[in-house]
N, C-alpha and C positions, 0 to 999 in steps of 0.2 A: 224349728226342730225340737229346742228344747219342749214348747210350749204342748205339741202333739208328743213325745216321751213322757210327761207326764199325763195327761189327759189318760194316757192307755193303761202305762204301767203300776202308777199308786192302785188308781181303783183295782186293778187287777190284783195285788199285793192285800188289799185292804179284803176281797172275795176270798183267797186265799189264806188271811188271816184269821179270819171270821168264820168260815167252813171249813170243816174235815178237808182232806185234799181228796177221804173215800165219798164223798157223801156228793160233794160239788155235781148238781147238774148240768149240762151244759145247755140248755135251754132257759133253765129257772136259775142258771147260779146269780145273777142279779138280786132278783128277788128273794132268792134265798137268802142273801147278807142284808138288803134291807131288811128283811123282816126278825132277821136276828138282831142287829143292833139296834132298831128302832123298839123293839118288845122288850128287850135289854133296859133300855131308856124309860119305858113307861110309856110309848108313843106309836102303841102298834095298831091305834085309831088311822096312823097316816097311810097304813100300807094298801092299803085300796086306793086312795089319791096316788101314790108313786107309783102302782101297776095302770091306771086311768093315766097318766101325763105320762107313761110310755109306750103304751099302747096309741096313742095322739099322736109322739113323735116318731114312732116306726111306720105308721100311714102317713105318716109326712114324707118321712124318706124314699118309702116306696113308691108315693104318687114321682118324686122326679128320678128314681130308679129307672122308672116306666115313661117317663116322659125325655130323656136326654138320650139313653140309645137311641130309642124309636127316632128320634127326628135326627141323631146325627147317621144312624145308616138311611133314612129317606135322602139329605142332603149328598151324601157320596154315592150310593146309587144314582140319581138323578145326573150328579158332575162325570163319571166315570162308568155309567152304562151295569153297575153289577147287579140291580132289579127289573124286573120286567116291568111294564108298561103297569099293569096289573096291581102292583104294591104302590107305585109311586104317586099314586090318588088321592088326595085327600077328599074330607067334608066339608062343609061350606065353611066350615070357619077355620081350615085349614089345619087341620087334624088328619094325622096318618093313621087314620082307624083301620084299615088292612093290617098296616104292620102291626100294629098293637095286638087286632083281634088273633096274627100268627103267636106273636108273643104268649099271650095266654094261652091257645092252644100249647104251646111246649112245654111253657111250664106246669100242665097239668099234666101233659105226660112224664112228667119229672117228678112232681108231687107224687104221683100214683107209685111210682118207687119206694115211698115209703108203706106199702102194705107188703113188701118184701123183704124189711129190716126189720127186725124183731123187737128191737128199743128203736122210740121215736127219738131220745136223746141223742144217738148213736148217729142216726140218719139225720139227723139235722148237722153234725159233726161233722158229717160224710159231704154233704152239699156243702155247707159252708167253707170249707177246704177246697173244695172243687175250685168256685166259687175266687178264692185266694189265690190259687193257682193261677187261675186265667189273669187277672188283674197284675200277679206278679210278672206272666211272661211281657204284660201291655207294658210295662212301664221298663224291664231290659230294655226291649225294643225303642221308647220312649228317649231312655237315656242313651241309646247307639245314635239315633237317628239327631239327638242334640250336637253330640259328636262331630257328625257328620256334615250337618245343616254349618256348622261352627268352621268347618275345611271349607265346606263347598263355597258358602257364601259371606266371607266375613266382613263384608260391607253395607250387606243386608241392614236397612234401617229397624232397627227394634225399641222396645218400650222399654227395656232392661236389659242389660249385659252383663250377667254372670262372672263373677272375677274365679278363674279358676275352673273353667268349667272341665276341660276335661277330667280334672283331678275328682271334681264332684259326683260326674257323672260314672267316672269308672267305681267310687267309691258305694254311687246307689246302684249302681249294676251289680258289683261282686252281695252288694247286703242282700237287694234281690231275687239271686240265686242263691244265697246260703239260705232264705228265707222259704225259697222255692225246696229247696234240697229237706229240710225240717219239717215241713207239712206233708213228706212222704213218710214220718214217723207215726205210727199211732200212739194216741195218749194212752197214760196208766190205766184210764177208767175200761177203755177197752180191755180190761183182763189180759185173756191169756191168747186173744186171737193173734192167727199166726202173722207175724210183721208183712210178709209177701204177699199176700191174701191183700191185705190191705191197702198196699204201695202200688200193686196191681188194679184193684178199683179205682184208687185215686188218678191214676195213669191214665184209665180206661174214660174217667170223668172227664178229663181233661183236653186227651185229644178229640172224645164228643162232641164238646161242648166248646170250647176254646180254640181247636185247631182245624179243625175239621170244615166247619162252617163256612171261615173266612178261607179257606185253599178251596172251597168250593165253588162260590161267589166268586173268584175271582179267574175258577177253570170256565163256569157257565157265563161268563157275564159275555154282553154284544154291543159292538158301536151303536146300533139302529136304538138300544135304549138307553139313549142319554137323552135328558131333555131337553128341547129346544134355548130353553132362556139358561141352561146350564147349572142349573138348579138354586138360581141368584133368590128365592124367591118361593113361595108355596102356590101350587095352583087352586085353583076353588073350582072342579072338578067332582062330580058329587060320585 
């Protein structure tokens, strides 16, 4: 915990430091503070190398962004009947090219949202929050169901037993929701837009995108598509 507290907050202190608090972009403010202090330094040959080794590691990230849903909703669809016969195919090498190729489609109709935001800064602000939201309600949910798992089965053989757990859990659940509660604020950079405007599209993001979905899947779903081996396993299925 310590070890992620810092990771987030110096650097972030250190952008902060370094930038106006009016100037900060939220897309570039990285770059913005390298390239301030390393030009500062005499070293503003490196700033092309540090935008090249992040541009590397955010196509790192994004390749298993795209690779860890995708195969963990093939796997539960498959166990629990919530995709049709249709998405649960893979390619010969056992790739869930369906789901992915759905993936992309969305998110370009997502992406296309941004020719209705006036600053791309703004709009990247706007998803990225979204975005935060969804992941915070995962992880309530997460820490309930530790809870729970904790009452229902306390005999359960596991890897690790949390000393304290419900104290921990309630303590990541209330951070959570304060955390959830805070990303309905719009930042300074946004001027003078009005806060309700705001906390209203984020709202609107979220139950889209994060809520919507999985109460859908789980109104549509049918016995007859679960897969026979119960989805222990990828088929090769072209």
């Amino acid at each position: 915990m310590a070890l992620v507290l810092a990771v987030f907050i110096f650097p972030t202190l250190v952008i902060s430091w370094v930038i106006p608090a009016h100037q900060i972009s939220f897309t570039t403010g990285l770059m913005q503070a390298f390239n301030s202090l390393l030009t500062h330094f005499g070293l503003g040959f490196a700033v092309p190398l540090i935008a090249i080794a992040l541009a590397a590691g955010a196509l790192a990230g994004m390749m298993s962004w795209l690779d860890g849903p995708s195969e963990g909703l093939l796997r539960i669809g498959r166990e629990q009947g919530f995709l049709p016969p249709y998405f649960q195919r893979v390619n010969g090498q056992g790739i869930e090219v369906r789901i992915l190729a759905a993936q992309g489609a969305v998110i370009t109709i997502i992406a296309l949202l941004y020719a209705f935001i006036p600053s791309v800064s703004h709009a990247y602000w706007i998803f990225a929050a979204m975005a935060t939201q969804v992941y915070l309600i995962m992880y309530v949910l997460m820490f309930i169901a530790a809870m729970k798992l904790r009452r229902a089965q306390p005999d359960h053989p596991r890897g690790y037993k949390a000393p304290a757990l419900g104290l921990l859990c309630m303590l990541g659940a209330l951070s959570s929701v304060a955390a959830l509660m805070i990303g309905f604020i719009a930042p300074a950079q946004f001027g003078h837009s009005n806060p309700f405007t705001y906390a209203a599209l984020i709202l609107t993001g979220v139950l889209a995108i994060g809520i919507a979905p999985p109460l859908l899947l789980d109104r549509l779903r049918r016995p007859e598509w679960k897969a026979a081996n119960g989805g222990a396993g990828p088929s090769r299925h072209c």
